[in-house]
C-alpha positions as CSV (number, residue, x, y, z in Angstrom):
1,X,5.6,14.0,-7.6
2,X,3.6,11.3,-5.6
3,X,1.0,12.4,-2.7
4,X,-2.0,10.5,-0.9
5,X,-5.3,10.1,-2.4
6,X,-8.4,10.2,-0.3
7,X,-11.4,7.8,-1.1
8,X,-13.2,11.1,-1.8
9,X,-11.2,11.6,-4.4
10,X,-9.2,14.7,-3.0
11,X,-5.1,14.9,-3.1
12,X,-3.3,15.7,-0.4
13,X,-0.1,17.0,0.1
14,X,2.7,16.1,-1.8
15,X,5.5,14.3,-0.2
16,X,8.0,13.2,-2.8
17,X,8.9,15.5,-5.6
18,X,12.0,14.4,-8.1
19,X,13.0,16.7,-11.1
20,X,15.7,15.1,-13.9
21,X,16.8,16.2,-17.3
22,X,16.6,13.5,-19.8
23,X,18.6,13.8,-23.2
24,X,17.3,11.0,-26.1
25,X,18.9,10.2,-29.1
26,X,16.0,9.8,-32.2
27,X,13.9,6.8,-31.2
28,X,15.9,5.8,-28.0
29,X,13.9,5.8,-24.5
30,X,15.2,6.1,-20.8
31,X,13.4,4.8,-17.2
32,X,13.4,7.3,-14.7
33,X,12.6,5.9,-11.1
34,X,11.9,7.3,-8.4
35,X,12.6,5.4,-5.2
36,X,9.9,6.3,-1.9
37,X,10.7,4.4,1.3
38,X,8.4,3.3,4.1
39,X,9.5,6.4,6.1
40,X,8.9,8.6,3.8
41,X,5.3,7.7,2.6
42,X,4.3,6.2,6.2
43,X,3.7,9.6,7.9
44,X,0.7,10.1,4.7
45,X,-1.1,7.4,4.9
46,X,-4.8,7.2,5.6
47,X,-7.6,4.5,5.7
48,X,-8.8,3.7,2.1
49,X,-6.5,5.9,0.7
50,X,-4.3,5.5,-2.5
51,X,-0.9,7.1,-3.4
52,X,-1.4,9.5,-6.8
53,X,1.7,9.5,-9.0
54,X,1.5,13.0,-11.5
55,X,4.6,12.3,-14.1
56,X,5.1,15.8,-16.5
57,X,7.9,16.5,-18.5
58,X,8.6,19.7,-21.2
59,X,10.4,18.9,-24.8
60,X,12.6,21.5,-25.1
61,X,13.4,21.3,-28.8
62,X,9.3,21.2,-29.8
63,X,7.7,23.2,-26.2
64,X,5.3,20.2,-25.8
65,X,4.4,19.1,-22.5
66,X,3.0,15.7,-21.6
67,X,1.7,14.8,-18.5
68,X,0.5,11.5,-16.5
69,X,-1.2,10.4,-14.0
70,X,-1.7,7.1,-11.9
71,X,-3.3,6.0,-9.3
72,X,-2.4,2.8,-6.7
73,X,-2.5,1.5,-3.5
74,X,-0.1,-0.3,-1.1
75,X,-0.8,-4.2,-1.6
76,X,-1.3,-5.6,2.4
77,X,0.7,-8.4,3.8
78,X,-1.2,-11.4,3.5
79,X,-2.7,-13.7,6.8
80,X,-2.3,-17.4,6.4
81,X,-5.1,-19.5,8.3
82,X,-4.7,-23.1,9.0
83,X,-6.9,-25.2,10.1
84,X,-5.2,-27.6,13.3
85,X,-7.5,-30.9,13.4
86,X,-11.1,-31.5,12.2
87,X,-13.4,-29.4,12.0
88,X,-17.2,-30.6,13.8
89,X,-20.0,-28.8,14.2
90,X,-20.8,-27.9,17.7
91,X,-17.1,-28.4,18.6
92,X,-14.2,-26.3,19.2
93,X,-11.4,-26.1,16.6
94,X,-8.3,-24.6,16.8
95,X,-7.0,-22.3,13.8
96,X,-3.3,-20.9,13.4
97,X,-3.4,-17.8,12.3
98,X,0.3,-16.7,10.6
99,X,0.8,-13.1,9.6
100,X,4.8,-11.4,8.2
101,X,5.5,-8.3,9.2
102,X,6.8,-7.1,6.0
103,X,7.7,-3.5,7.1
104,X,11.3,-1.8,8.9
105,X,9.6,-1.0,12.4
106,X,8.1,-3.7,14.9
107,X,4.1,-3.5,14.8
108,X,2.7,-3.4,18.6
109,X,-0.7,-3.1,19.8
110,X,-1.6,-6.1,17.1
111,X,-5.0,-6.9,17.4
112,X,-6.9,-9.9,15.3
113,X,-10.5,-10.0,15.2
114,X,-12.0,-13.1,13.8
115,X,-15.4,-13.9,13.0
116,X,-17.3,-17.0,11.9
117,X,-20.4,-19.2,11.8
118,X,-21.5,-20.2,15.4
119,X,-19.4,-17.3,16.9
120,X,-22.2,-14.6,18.3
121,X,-19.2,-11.8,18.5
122,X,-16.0,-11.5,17.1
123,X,-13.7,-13.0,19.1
124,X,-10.6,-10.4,19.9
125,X,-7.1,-11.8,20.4
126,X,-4.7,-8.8,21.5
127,X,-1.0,-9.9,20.6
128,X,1.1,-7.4,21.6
């Protein structure tokens, strides 16, 4: 099953649960996936949180039961800054900022916030 993990530590609830038998022949192996999409996990996700994957599974022949854990979080889309002309102290430059909006719904309310040497705020660009 796969839920959210806090930075506190804590689980929450679990949103994806999968349950498949397995049969092995003596020293063979078999991948089980279990495929989440964006809709699915977006609803859980929280600020500095990580998703917590619990794997267990029960050997019928022997009654052992092994279990795993593991914890990861959701690798953010990358910005791409470029730097348009030279760059002189005292002057104005201009930067071109590129971000990819690598997920199924359009973003809105985009906000950057950049801050630098020389700049006494952060200077707020809304983009829509």
């Amino acid at each position: 099953y796969l839920s959210v993990t806090f930075y506190t530590g804590v689980s929450g609830t679990i949103f994806k649960e999968t349950k498949k038998e397995v049969e092995l022949a003596p020293g063979a192996s078999d991948r089980v996936t279990m495929p989440v999409a964006y809709k699915e996990y977006r609803p859980h996700l929280v600020d500095q949180g990580a998703m917590l994957l619990n794997v267990s599974g029960h050997v019928k022949e022997s009654g052992q039961v092994l279990a795993k854990q593991h914890t990861f979080r959701l690798r953010t889309p990358d910005l791409s800054l470029t730097l348009l002309g030279a760059a002189v102290v005292g002057q104005e430059c201009e930067v071109q900022i590129v971000f990819k909006n690598p997920l199924p719904v359009t973003l809105t309310n985009v906000v950057f916030r950049l801050e630098g040497s020389g700049l006494q705020r952060p200077k707020i660009l809304n983009v829509g």
